[in-house]
C-alpha positions in Angstrom: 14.5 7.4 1.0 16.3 4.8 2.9 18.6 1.9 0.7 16.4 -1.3 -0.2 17.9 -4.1 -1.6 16.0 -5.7 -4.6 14.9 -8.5 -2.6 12.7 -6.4 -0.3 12.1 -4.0 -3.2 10.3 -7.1 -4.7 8.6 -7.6 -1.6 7.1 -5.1 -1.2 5.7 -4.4 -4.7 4.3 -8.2 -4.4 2.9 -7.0 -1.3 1.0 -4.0 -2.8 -0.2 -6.9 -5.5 -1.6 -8.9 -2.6 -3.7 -6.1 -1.2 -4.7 -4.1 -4.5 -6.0 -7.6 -5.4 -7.7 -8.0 -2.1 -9.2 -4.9 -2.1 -10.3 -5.5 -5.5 -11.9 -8.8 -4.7 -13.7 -7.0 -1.4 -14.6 -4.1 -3.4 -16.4 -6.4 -5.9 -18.6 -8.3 -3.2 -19.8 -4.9 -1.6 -20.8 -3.4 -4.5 -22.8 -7.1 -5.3 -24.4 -6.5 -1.7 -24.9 -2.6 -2.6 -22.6 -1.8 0.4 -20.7 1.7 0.7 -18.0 1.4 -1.0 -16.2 4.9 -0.5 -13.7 4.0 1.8 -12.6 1.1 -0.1 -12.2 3.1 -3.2 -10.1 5.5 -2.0 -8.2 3.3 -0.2 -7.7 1.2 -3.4 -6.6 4.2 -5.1 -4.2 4.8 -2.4 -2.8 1.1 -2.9 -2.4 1.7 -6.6 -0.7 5.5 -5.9 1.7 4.6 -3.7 2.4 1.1 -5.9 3.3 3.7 -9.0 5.5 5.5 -6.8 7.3 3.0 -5.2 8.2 1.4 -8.9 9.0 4.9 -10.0 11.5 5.4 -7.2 13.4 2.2 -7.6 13.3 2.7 -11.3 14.9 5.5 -11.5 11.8 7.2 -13.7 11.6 11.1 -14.0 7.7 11.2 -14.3 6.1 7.9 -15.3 3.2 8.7 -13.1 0.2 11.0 -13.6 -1.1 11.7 -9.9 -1.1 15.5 -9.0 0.1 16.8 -5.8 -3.2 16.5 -4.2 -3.6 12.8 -5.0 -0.7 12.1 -3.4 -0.8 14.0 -0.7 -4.2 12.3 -0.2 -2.9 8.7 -0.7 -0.4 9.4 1.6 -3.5 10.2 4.6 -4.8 7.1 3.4 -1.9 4.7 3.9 -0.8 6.4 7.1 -4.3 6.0 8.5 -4.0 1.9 7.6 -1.1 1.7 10.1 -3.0 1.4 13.8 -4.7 -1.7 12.2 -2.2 -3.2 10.8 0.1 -3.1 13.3 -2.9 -3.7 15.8 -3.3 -7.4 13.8 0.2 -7.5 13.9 0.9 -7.2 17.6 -2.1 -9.8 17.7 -0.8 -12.2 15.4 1.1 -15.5 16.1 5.3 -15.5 16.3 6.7 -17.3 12.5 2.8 -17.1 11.1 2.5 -17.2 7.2 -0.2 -13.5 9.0 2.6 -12.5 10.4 5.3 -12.1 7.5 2.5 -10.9 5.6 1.7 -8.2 7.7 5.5 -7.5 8.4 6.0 -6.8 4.6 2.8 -4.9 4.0 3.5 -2.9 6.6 7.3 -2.1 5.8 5.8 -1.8 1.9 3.6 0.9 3.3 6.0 2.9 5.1 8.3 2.9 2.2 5.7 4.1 -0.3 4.6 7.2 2.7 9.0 7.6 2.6 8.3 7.8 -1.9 5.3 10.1 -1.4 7.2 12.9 0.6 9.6 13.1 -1.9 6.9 14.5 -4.3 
């Protein structure tokens, strides 16, 4: 796994925050309007995987986790499949947006949790 510095270490586990919370918030309102909510689950338990994984890394912990193989392996599909879209709204998004540098930091968030997850 490539160096981070603590500054975009902290980044990107705020960013994970942001979109576990998001996700959270969506996954409430669906389930209110008895909408599917499939997809959003597992992406949420995606979020929250490769969240664990990335704190687990940078923390230097053996085994604090308690995902199997699969489940990673499975998060990993997940967060992968999120990129087209996010860099889709990031191509689409205004130059020095507050969008922008949220989606640059999600997205670099993401790629280093997919870089964590093919460790295990």
């Amino acid at each position: 796994m490539e160096n981070v510095s603590h500054e975009e270490q902290l980044e990107s586990i705020k960013a994970f925050q942001s979109t576990i919370r998001k996700s959270e918030n969506a996954l409430v309102n669906m389930t209110q309007n008895s909408n599917n909510t499939t997809l959003l689950q597992k992406r949420l338990k995606a979020l929250h995987i490769g969240a664990a994984l990335l704190e687990n890394v940078w923390n230097h912990e053996v085994e604090p986790h308690s995902y199997t193989k699969e489940e990673i392996t499975e998060a990993r599909l997940v967060l992968v499949g999120l990129f087209p879209s996010l860099e889709s709204m990031y191509t689409k998004s205004k130059a020095g947006s507050p969008q922008k540098t949220l989606l640059e930091r999600r997205i670099k968030a993401f790629h280093l949790a997919v870089q964590a997850m093919d460790t295990y």
